[in-house]
N, C-alpha and C positions, 0 to 999 in steps of 0.2 A: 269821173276819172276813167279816162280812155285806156290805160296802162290794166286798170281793177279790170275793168271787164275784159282785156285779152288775155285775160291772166285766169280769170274766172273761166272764160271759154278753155284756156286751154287742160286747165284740169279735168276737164268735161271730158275733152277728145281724148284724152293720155288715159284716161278710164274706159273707154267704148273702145277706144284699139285695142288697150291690152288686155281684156275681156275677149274680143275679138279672135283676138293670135293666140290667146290661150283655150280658145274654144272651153270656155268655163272661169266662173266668178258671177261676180255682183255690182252691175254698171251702175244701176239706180241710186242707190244711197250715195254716190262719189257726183253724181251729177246734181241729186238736189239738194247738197251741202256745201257746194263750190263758194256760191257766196260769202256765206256763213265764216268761211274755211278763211277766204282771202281777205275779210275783215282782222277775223282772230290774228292769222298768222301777219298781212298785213300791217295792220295798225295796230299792236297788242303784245305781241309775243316775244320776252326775250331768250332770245337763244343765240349759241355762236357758233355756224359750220365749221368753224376752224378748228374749234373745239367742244364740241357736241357734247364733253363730257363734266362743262366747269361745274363746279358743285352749287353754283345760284341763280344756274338758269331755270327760267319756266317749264315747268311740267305741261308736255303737252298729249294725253291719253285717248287713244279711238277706240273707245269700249264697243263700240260696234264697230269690231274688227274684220266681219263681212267686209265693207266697205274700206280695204286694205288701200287700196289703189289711189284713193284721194288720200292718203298719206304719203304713199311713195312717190306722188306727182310734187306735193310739198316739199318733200325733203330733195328731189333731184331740184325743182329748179328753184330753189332758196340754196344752193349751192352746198349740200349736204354729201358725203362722199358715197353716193347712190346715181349709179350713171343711165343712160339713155337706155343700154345696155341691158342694163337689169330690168327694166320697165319694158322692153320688150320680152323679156323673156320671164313676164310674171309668171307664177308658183310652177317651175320647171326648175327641177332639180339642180339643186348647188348654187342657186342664185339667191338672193337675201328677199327678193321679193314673194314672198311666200303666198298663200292663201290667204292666212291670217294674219297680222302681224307677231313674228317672235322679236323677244327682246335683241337687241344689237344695237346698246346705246353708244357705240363708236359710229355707228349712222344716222342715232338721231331718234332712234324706236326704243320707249323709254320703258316699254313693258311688253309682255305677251298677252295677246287676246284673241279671240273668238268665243270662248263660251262665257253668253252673255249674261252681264251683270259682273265679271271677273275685274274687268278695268273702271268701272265705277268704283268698287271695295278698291280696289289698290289706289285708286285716287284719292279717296277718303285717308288712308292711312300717309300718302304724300302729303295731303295736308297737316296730319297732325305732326311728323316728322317737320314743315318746315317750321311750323308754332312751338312746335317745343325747341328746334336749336336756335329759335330769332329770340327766344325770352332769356337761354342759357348764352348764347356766347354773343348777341345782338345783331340791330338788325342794319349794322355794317358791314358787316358779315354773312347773314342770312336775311334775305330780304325779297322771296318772288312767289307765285301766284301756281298755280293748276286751275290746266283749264282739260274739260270732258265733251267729246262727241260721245252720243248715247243713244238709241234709238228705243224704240215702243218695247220692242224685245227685252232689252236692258231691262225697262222700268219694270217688266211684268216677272221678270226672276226676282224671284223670294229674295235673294242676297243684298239686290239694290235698295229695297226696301229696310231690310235689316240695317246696311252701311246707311241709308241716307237718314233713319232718323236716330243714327249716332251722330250723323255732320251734324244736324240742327241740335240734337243737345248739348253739343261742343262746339256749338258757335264757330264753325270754319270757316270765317271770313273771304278766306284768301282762294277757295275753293267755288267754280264756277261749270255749270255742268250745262249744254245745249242739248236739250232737247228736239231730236230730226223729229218732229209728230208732224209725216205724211200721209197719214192712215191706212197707211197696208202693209200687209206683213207676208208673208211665201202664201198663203191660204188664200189672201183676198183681204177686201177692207177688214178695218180692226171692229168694225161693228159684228165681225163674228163673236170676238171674245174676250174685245178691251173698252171699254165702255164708259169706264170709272173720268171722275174731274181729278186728273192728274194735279193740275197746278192745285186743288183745292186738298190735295194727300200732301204734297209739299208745305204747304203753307200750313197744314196741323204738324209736319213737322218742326216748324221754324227756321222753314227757309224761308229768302225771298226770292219773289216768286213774278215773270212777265211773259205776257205774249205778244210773240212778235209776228211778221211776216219774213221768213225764213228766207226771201230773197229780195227783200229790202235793206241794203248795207247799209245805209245811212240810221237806219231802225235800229238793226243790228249793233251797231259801235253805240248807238244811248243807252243801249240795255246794260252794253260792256263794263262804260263808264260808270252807269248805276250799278252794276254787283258791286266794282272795286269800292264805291264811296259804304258800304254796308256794310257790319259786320258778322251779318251771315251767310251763309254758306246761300249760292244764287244757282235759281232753276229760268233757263232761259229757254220759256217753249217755242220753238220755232216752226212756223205753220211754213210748209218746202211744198214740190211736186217732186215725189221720186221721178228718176229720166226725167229732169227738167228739160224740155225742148224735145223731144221725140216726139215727133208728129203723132203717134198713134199710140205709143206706150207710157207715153208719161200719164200718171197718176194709175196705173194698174201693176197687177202684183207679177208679169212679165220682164218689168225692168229691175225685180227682186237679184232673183237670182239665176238666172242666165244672160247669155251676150243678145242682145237685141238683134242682130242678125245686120249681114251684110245692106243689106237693102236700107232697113229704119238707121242707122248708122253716116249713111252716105244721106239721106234724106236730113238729119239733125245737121250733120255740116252746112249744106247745102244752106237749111235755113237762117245757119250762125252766118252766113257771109266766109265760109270755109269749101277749101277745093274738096269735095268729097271723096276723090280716090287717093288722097296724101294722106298716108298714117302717121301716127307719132309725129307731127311740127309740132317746134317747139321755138314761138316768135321770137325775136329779140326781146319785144314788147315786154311778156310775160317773164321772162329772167331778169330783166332790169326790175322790173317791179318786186320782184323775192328778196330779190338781192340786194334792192336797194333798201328794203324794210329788214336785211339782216344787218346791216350798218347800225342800227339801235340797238340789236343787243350784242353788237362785237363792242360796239363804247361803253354799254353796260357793266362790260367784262373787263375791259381795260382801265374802267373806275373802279373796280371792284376788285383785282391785282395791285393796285397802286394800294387801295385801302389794307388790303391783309401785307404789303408791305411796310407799310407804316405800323403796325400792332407793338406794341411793346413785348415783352418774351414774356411775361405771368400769360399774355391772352395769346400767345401764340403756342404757347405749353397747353394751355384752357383747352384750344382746335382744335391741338394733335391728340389730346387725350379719345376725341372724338371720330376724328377723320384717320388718325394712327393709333388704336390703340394697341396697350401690350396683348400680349400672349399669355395670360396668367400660367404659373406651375401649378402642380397637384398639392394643396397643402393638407398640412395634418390636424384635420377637426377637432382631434381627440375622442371617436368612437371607441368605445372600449369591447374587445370581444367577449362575446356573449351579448352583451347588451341588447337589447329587444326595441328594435324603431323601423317602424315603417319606409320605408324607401321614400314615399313622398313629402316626410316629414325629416329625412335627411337631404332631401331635393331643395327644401324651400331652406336648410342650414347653407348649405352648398351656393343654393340663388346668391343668399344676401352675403355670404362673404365675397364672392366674387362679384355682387356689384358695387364692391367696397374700394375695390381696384378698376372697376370697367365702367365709369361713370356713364357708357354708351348703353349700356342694356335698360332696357324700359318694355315694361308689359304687364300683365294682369289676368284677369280670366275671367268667363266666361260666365259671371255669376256664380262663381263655385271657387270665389278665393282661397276661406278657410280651410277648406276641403283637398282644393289644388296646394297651397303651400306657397302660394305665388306674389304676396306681397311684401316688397321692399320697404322695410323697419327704416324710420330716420328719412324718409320721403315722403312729400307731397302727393297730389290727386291730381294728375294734370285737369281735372275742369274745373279745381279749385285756383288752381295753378301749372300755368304752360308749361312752367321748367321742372312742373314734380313729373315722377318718374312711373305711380302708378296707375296703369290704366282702366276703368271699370267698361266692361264691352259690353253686360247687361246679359239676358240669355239670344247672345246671340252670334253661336256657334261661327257659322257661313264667312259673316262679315270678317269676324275677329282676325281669322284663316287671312283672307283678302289684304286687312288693315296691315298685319304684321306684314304680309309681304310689299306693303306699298312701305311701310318703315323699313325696311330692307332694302329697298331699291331705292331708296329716295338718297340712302347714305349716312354716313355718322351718327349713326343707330344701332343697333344688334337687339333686334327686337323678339320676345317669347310672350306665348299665350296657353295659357289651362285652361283643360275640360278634363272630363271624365271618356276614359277612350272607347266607350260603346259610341260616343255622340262624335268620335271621326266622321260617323257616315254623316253626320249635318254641312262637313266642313272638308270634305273630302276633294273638292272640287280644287280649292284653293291650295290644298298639300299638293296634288299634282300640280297644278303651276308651280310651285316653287320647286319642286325639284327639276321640271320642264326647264325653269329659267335659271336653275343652279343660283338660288337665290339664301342666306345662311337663314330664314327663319328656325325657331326653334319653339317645337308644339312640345308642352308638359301634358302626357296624359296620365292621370291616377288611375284608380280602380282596376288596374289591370286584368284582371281576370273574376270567376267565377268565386273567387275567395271574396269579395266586396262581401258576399253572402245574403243580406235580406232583406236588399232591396230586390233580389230576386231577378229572374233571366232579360227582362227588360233592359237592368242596365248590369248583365255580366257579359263584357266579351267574348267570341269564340275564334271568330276568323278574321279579327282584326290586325293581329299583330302580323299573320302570315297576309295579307291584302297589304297590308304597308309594305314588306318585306317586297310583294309583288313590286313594286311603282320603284322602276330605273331611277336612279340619284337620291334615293329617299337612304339617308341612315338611319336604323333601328336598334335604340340603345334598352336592352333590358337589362339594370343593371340586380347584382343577386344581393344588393348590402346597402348598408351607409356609405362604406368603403367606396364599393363601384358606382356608388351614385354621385360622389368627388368627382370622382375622375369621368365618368361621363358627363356632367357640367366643364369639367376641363376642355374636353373631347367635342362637345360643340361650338363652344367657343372658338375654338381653335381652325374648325371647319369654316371656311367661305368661299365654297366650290357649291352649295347644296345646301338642305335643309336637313334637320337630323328629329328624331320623334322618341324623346324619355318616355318610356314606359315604366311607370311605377305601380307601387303597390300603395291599397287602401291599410292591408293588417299588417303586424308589425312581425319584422322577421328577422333574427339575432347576427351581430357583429361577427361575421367572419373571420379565423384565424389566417390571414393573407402576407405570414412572412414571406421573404423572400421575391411574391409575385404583384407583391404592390405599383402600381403603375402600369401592368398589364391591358388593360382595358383597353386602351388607344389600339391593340394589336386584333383588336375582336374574337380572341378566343385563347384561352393558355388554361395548361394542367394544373389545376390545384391540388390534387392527390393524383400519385401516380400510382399506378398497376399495370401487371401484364396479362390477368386473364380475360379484361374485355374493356370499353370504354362505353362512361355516359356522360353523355352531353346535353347539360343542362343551364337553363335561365333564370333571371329573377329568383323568383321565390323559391325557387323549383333544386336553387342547389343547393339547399343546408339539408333540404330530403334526402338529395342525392351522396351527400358526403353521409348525410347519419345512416342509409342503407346500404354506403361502403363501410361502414365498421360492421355493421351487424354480417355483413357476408366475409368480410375476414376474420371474424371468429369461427365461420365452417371452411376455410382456406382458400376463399376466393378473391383475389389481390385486382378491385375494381378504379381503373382509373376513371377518376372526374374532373370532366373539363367544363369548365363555366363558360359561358358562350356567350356574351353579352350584345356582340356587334357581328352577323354575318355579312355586315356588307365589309366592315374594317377587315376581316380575316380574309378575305377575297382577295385584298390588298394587296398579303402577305406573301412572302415569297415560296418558293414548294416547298423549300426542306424545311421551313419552320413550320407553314400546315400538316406536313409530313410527320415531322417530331410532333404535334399536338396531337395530331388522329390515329397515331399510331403503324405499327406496317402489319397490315393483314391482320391487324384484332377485331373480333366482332365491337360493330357499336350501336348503341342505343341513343335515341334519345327522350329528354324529361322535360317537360314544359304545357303547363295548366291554360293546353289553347287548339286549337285545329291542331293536328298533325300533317296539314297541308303543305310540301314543302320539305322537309325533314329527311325524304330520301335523299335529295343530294347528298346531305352529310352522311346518313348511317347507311347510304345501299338498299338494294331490294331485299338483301337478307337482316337489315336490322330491323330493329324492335322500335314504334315507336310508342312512346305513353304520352298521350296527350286527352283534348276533349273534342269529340269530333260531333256534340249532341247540345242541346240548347242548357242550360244551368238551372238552379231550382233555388226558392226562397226558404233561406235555411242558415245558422249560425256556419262560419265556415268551414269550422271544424269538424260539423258533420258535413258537410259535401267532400271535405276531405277524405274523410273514412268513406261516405260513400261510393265513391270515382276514383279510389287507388292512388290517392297524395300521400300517405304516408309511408313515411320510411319503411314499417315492415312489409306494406302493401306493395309497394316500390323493391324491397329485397325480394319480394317472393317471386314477382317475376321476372325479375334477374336471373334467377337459380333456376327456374322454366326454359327460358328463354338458353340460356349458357347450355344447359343439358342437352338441349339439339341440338 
């Protein structure tokens, strides 16, 4: 095919230029994948330029998002709305062609990647996302494939490992992952410190498993052929030469990660049968051939409209439930005040009424169901059954993180995952993409604090919730009740701008008297006892303390407001004179919260007080660590009346 190979060369050269003019990137991996590249996209891939965004096109993910640039050469000349333009002016400010790839699936970049092994997990989780809406609303409706570039990097993060032997134990048929194995990595060959029988780690997972010659197309497409007839999940190793064609640098850890330099550059043309001093050509040849293989999935697409126009209205109600659904209200559980429940066990009340209404939400956790709160009563096991709703992710934090956000992206989903929030840091990777990609996942973490008690400082938090707090678009929901934990379930549902992170509580903590400021939450912080001689502001657990040591100090005359503080990123939101009106004008303030006190000055000043834990926790019933770390109310008034005195 005369059209394939100038098509092949030219993503070659649109890599080495724009490596080039950018004086920085990653030539090699975009040059010895071209092939590979123009089979998949070529003969394989349905997607529609025209509308980059239908809901049943092919997933198509570059987990080794080094090699940015052999995407962006894909998407400009398959007529993708990424012009000549941008490709010249790769990762230069304001231009969509970045370093890495970020999401901007109005172009065709169906995820964010660079740190490796992130687009693997999210491709895992695309998959399950299209298995479970082809089994619910079928596969006239939902009916296409993901496919993965991945390199040696990929496979060697922990996470890829964790994601891919959840695809083989959920049989992800539709899920196809190519392996670049050129054996070298930034250091030099991988005989430094990759060594392992890759395809023989896949195949104990239960995939299937081939190796090919990574720049044999004809090889290539039987492999392709062979995943789709399978129905597991396929590891396609593909033996490449990074810098394919560089006279002198292909196959060395040079064509890694710098531009090959003017000289080997004009030399690799020269050899292609290419004017060597012509940057960026872009043959006819090579756009006809894109374009001509985007003609399959624009008829795809145009069968596939026709079909959801024909739907009868029970299955077109079925979609919208999915792809529109509602906005549920704050309903009334019936928590009774006083009542003594743990926040994570009014979390998992909360889950299941509201997936009673939101047939879209589907998740599980992390080997710590009972514990999380997190399984939907009246549902299936998706590996017993694709349309059931709950998913077991096994102890495997990283992935889970990953999966949700691939069921996030993938669409008519609203996908949630539980752990226990010491074990963020296993899965931390994946919270920052999704708030990176403003994506709605939503993490359940229990055990919120040092009150878990005896399993001891291992698994008590300290600087977890102010590190979340840290990370741009992350919402941080700690809510102080039953009460706030409704309405925090409301609260991220509601949210799909980002990702939002429930922190709950392990021990159980009493129904709130919350007349009057019921449905507050959504505002991220409101007065639930007012006073004028000073303010505390406090979270979760931390405010039925702070209300019991405002009574004990108004019985010596000191009138303490307490504001519950559940959401600082929603109070942010707020307008002045309503944060005004909640923090008072010129009152001292304090704050209460069983966690770093990292942070905290924004809200109370240099002159407040804060109480928090700013030292590692100890294994202990919690109520002594209460008494002994100043959680209680009297402990809590007394330095109140310290603190107020100066």
């Amino acid at each position: 095919m005369e059209h394939e190979q100038i098509a092949v060369d030219t993503l070659r050269t649109l890599a080495m230029d724009a490596v080039e003019a950018a004086s920085n990137g990653h030539p090699g991996m975009p040059m010895g994948m071209a092939d590979i590249a123009a089979v998949v996209w070529g003969r394989h891939l349905m997607v529609d330029p025209d509308d980059p965004e239908w809901p049943d096109r092919d997933r198509f993910v570059l987990s080794n998002g080094h090699g940015s640039m052999l995407l962006y050469g894909l998407l400009h000349l398959s007529g993708f709305p990424l012009s000549l333009d941008d490709l010249r002016n790769f990762r230069q400010f304001g231009y969509p062609t970045a370093g890495h790839p970020e999401r901007e699936p109005h172009l065709g970049i169906e995820t964010t990647t660079g740190p490796l092994g992130q687009g693997f997990g999210t491709a895992v989780g695309m998959a399950i996302g299209e298995e479970h809406l082809r089994a619910i609303l079928g596969d006239d409706v939902v009916d296409h494939r993901v496919y993965v570039f991945a390199s040696d990097g990929d496979l060697m993060e922990g996470v890829a490992s964790e994601a891919a032997s959840l695809a083989g134990h959920l049989r992800l048929g539709r899920l196809t992952v190519f392996y670049d194995d050129n054996s070298i990595t930034i250091d030099g060959s991988t005989e430094l410190a990759f060594t392992e029988d890759v395809r023989a780690r896949f195949d104990a997972y239960g995939w299937q498993t081939v190796t090919v010659d990574g720049h044999d197309r004809e090889a290539i497409n039987a492999a392709i052929e062979a995943a789709q007839a399978d129905d597991r999940p396929s590891l396609i190793a593909c033996k490449t030469h990074i810098g394919h064609g560089a006279p002198t640098k292909q196959d060395t850890a040079d064509a890694h990660g710098s531009p090959l330099g003017a000289e080997e550059v004009a030399a690799t043309k020269k050899a292609m049968g290419w004017d060597p001093e012509a940057t960026f050509v872009v043959p006819e040849e090579a756009k006809t051939f894109f374009e001509s293989a985007m003609e399959r999935g624009r008829s795809a697409h145009q069968a596939w409209k026709e079909r959801i126009a024909g739907l009868d209205a029970e299955r077109v109600a079925l979609r919208d439930s999915y792809y529109a659904p509602l906005v549920p209200e704050v309903p009334d559980l019936g928590f009774e005040v006083g009542e003594l429940i743990a926040t994570r066990s009014a979390s998992g009340k909360s889950l299941n009424h509201f997936a009673g209404l939101r047939p879209d939400l589907i998740g599980g956790s992390a080997d710590l169901t009972p514990s999380n709160n997190t399984y939907l009563k009246g549902s299936s096991e998706f590996q017993n059954d694709p349309a059931g709703r709950n998913l077991r992710f096994g102890v495997r934090e990283h992935a889970m993180g990953t999966v949700l956000n691939g069921l996030a992206l993938h669409g008519g989903i609203r996908p949630y995952g539980g752990t226990f929030l010491i074990f963020n840091d296993y899965m931390r990777p994946a919270t920052r993409i999704a708030a990176l990609m403003g994506v709605p996942s939503i993490f359940v973490y229990t055990h919120d604090s040092i009150f878990l008690g005896e399993d001891g400082p291992t698994h008590q938090p300290i600087e977890h919730v102010a590190s979340l707090r840290a990370m741009p678009n992350m919402w941080v929901v700690r809510p102080a009740d039953a009460g706030e934990t409704v309405e925090a379930w409301a609260m991220a549902l509601a949210r799909d701008d980002g990702p939002t992170s429930l922190i709950l509580t392990r021990q159980a903590v009493p129904v709130l008297d919350r007349s009057g400021v019921a449905g507050q939450v959504a505002r991220g912080a409101y007065v639930i006892r007012d006073g004028s001689d000073g303010v505390l502001l406090a979270t979760g657990s931390e405010v039925w303390v702070a209300l019991a040591a405002a009574d004990m100090l108004a019985e010596r005359g000191v009138a303490l407001r307490v504001v519950s503080m559940p959401c600082w990123e929603a109070f942010e939101l707020q307008d002045q004179d309503y944060r005004d009106a909640v923090l008072g004008d010129r009152m001292p303030r304090a704050s209460l919260e069983a966690a770093a006190t990292f942070g905290w000055e924004r809200w109370v000043g240099d002159d407040g007080l804060m109480i928090g834990i700013d030292h590692f926790g100890a294994s202990a019933p919690w109520k002594r660590l209460a008494e002994e770390w100043g959680f209680t109310p009297e402990a809590v008034a007394h330095r109140i009346t310290i603190w107020l005195e100066r």
